[in-house]
N, C-alpha and C positions, 0 to 999 in steps of 0.2 A: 399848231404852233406849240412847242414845248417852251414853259418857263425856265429860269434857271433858277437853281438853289442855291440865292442869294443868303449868304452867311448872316444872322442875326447877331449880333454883339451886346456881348454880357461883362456886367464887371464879376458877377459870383452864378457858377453853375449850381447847384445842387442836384446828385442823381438818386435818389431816392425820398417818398415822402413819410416814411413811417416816424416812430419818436425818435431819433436821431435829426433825420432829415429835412421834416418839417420844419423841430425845434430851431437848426440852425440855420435855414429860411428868413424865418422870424428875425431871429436876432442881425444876420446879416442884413435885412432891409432896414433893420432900426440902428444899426450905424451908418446907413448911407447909399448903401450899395442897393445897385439894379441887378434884381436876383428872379432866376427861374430855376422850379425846380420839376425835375422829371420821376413820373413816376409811371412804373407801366403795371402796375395792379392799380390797387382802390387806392386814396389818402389815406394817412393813419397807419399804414401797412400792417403788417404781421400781427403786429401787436394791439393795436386796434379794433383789426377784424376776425383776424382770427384764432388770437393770441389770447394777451392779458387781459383784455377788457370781457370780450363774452364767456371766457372759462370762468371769470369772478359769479358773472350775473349766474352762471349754470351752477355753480359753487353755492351761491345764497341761495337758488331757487333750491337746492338740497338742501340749506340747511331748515327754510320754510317748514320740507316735508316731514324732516326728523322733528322740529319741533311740534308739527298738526297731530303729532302720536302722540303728544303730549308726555309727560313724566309723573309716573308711581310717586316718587318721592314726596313731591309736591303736590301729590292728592289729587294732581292732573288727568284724566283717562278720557282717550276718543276713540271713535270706532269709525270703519267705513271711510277712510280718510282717501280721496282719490287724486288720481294725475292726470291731468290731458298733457300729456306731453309736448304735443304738436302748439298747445298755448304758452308751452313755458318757451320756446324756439321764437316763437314770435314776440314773446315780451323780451328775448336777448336779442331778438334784431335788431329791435327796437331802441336800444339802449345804443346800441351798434352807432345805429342810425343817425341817430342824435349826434352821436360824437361825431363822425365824419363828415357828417355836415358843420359840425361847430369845427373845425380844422382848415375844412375849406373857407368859411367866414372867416379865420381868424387870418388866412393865408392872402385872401383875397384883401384885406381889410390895412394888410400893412403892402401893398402892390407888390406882390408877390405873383409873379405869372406862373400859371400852373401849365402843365404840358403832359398829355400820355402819349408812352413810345416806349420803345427801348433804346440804350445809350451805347452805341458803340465811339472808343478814343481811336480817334485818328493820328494826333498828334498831342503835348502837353497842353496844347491850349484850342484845343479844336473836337468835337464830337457830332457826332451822327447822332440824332434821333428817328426812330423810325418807327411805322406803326403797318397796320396791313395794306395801305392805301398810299402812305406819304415818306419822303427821306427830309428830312431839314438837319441843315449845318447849323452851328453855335460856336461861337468862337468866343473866350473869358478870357478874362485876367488870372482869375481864381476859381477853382472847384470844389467843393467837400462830395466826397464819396459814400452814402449810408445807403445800399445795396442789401445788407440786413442777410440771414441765412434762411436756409430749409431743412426740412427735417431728413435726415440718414434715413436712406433705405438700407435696409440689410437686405443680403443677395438670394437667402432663402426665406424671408416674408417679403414679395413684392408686393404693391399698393396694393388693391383690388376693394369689390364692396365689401368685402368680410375682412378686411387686414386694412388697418386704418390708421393714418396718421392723426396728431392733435387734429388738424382739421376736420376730419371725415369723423371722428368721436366728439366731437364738439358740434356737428351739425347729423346725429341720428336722428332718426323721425319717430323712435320707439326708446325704451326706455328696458334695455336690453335683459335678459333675464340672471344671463351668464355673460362675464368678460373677464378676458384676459391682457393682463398689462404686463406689456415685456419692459421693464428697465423703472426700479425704483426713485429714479430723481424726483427732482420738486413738479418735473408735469406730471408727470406718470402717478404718486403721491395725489396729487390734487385733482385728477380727473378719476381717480381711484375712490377717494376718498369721495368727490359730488356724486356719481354713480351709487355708493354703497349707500348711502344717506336715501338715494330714490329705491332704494331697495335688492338694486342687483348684486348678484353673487360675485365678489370679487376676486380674482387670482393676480396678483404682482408677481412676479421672476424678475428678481434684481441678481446679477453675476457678479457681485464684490458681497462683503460680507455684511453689510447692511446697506439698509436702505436710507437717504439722503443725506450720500457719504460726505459731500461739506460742511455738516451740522456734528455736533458732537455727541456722543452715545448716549446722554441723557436727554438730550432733548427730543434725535428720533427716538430713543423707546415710548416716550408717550404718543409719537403718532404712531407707532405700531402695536398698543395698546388697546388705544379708539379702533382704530382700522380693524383690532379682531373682534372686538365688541360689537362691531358692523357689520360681522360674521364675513369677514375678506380674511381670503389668507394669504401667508406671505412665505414665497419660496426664497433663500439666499443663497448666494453662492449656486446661481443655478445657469446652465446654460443653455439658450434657444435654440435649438436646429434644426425645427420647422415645423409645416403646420400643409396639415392636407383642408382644402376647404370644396363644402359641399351649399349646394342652394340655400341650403338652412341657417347654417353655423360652419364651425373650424371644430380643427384635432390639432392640437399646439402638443408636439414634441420638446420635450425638453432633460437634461440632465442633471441629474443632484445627487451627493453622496456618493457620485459612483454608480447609479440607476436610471437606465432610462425611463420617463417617467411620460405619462399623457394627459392632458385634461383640453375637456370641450368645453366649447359656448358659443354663445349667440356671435360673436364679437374675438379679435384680438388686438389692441393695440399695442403698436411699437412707439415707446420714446427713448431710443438710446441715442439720443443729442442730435447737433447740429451742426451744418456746414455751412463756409462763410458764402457768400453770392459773390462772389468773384472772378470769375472762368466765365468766358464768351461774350466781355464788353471790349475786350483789348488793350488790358493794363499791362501785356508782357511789349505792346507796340511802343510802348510811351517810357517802358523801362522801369517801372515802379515793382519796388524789390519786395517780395511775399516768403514769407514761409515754408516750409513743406507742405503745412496743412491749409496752405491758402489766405493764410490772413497777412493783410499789408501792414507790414513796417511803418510805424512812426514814431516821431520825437513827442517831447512834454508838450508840444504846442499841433497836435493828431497831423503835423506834418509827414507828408510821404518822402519817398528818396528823391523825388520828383519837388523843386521847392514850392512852388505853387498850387501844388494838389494835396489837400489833406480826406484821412480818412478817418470813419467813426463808428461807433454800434460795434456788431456783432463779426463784422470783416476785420476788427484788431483786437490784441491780444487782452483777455481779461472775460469775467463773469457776460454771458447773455442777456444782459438786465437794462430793460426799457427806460431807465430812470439813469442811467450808466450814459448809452447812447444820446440822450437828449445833453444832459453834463457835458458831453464831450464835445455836441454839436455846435453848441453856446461856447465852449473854447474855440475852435475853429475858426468859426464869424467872428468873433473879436480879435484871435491873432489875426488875419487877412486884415480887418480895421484897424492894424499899427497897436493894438492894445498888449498889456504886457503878461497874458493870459496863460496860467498853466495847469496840464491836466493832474490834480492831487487826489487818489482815487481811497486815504485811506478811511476816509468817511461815508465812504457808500454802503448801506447798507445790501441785505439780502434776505429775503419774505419767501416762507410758503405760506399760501392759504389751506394747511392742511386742518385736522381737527388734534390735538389744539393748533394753532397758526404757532412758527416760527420766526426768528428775526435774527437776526447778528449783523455786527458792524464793530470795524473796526481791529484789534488783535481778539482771537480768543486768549486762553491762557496759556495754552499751549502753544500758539505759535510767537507770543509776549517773552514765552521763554526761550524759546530759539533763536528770538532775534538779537537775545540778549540783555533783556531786564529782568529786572528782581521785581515782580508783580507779588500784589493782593485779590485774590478769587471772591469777590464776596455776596453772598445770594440770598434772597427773601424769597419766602414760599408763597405764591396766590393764594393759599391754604389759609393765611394770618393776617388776608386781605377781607376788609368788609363789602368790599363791592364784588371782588370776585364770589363770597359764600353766598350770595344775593342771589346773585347770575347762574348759582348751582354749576358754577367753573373752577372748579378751584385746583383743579392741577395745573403744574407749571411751577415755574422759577423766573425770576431776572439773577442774572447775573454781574457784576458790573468787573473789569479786569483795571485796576490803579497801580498807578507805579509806585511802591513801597517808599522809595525818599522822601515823595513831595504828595501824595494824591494824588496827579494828574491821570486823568480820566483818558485810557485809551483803548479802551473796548466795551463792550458789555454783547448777551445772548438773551434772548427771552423765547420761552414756550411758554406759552396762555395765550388765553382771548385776546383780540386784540392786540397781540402781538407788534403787528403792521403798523400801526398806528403809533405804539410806545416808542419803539425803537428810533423815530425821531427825536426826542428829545437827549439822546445818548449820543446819537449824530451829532446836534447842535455842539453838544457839551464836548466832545474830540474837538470839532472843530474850533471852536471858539476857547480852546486849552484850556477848559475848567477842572478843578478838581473836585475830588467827592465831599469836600467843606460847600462848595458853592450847589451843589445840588441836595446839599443836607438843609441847606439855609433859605433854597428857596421853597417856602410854602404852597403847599400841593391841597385842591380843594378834596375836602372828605364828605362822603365817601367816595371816592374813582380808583380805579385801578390804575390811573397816573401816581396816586403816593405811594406805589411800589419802586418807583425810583428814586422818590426822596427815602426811604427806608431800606432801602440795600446801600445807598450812600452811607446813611447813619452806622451801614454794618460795616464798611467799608473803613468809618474812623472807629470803629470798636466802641461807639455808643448806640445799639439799635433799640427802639423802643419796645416793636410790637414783637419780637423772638426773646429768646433768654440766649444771652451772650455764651 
């Protein structure tokens, strides 16, 4: 006797569960709605598992190691300093672990029905789930789309054990002697930069003329700096064309200046970006209008061409940033809840966790000037920070970008420590239309490298304390 596949009815689908998808789970069960979301990898997705979360932990665990050599300066010195590398993997599992599990609790907790499969559209209000064993229909009111991307293969490094995407450098089992990083961006930088730190020889080839070309020229020169102090070097303006690989290692071909050029290692990874997850669910069935390069079309409220399907994350136009997609997912679930929700994207920041960490939000100064304002650049050195010369960190800047009529706060950049963490409070202040009076005025504890924000405010009204005007 065959059953039949009786259609389950949803008021809100969700097809993916990473931080877009999750996030807007959440939020749609806590206005009301009967919500399932599908996910045919792990919870948490990309960014979770194999993404943000364990690159950080493998990031710290390097910087562990760089500090166990301890520093001359500070009278510091060790010897004999080792790595099991195979226990640094398992304490990022670990971490892993935890989270995925705290996702699924949180998922579970607001009845949130969870489902693995994959999602084919039938119709706007109708999909197929399907796994190796089963088909089940679903039929919604409403759906959000967070599908999330993959990494570019180039046609002359395919995958393999010696040619590696984040993933596959993110889960080695050795702690590689030589590697090779094809494409300067914020992973390639950061996976660059944890490896040099456990002591491998590093090669970047970035094909633009510097490397973490969204940032501005001052802020990467100091991670390219660290990086050669790391004894990593770095090719620019270089291009990839291939790489012969043997049991052992790779021979990565590449060109610069005009020379063909070669360098071996244990290792090469490719991060020259990503592509959206779009193609072979059957958004071209349902009429949902994309791209050239595959990312679905929406309005201020991550609606598709489709009125009841919206899209988020990494499948619509805008930065890759996990903190971005979750934002958008929480729009989403409240416009479907009638609420009057719009996606305002110019306070999002963007972080690398390089050495020193990056930040920016908001205009820098140069694009304040293109859009049309009369700005004020104004910048404290961590160098005139007491907490930074503490930390033996003292390179870097904030920079804060105000609109010359009024103050109003509507950018800022920071390279130094802690980067990551400052840069919120630059957010708050765009958002919440403060100017750099209202960040001069509010009292910052001493000593932290939080009152380098109230002190570039103060340079910002042309009264700073700790620089000479």
């Amino acid at each position: 006797m065959v059953v039949g596949d009786f259609p389950i009815e949803l008021d809100t689908l969700v097809v993916g569960a990473g931080p877009g998808g999750y996030v807007a789970a959440i939020r749609a069960a806590q206005t009301g709605q009967k919500v399932t979301v599908v996910e045919k990898g792990t919870v948490g997705g990309v960014c979770l598992n194999v993404g943000c979360i364990p690159s950080k932990a493998l990031i710290q665990a390097g910087h562990r190691v760089e500090y166990a050599h301890g520093e001359d300066s500070m009278g510091i010195k060790a010897e004999n300093v080792s790595v099991d590398f195979s226990k640094v993997q398992e304490w990022k599992a670990s971490v892993v672990k935890k989270l995925t599990g705290g996702v699924e609790g949180l998922l579970k907790g607001n009845k949130v029905d969870i489902v693995s499969g994959e999602v084919y559209f039938v119709d706007k209000n109708t999909v197929k789930v399907m796994d190796d064993k089963n088909s089940q229909t679903y039929t919604f009111k409403n759906c959000i789309i967070a599908t999330g991307s993959s990494p570019i293969e180039l046609p002359s490094f395919k995958y393999s054990k010696r040619v590696l995407d984040s993933t596959g450098a993110l889960n080695l089992q050795e702690v590689p002697k030589k590697l090779v990083v094809i494409g300067g961006g914020y992973v390639g930088t950061e996976l660059g930069t944890a490896y040099a730190n456990f002591g491998t020889e590093v090669t970047i080839l970035e094909g633009m003329k510097d490397i973490l070309g969204g940032f501005e020229k001052q802020m990467s020169a100091l991670v390219k700096k660290n990086l050669k102090k790391k004894g990593a070097t770095i090719v620019t303006e270089a291009m990839a064309k291939g790489v012969e690989e043997s049991e052992d290692g790779v021979k990565v071909t590449y060109e610069a200046n005009g020379k063909e050029e070669t360098v071996e290692a244990d290792y090469v990874l490719v991060t020259v970006g990503r592509r959206p997850n779009t193609s072979d669910i059957g958004l071209e069935q349902v009429g949902i209008e994309m791209s050239d390069r595959g990312l679905i079309q929406i309005d201020k409220q991550c609606r598709t061409s489709v009125d009841n399907i919206y899209a988020i994350g990494d499948i619509v136009a805008g930065p890759p940033l996990a903190h971005k997609a979750s934002y958008e997912g929480k729009i989403a679930a409240e416009a479907i809840a009638g609420e009057n929700a719009e996606i305002d994207y110019n306070a999002i920041p963007a972080v690398v966790f390089s050495d020193p960490e990056l930040a920016s939000v908001g205009y820098t100064e140069q694009e304040a000037k293109d859009a049309g304002y009369d700005v004020l650049a104004s910048k404290f050195p961590f160098a005139a920070n007491g907490r930074a010369l503490s930390l033996n960190a003292s390179d870097g800047f904030m920079k804060l970008i105000t609109r010359k009529e009024d103050g109003l706060i509507i950018g800022g950049q920071i390279a130094g420590p802690n980067a990551s963490d400052m840069v919120s409070e630059i957010g708050l202040a765009i958002e919440a239309g403060m100017t750099a009076e209202d960040l001069a005025l509010t009292i910052h504890a001493h000593p932290t490298l939080g009152e380098i924000t109230m002190e570039a405010a103060e340079v910002a009204m042309g009264s700073p304390i700790h620089i000479v005007k």
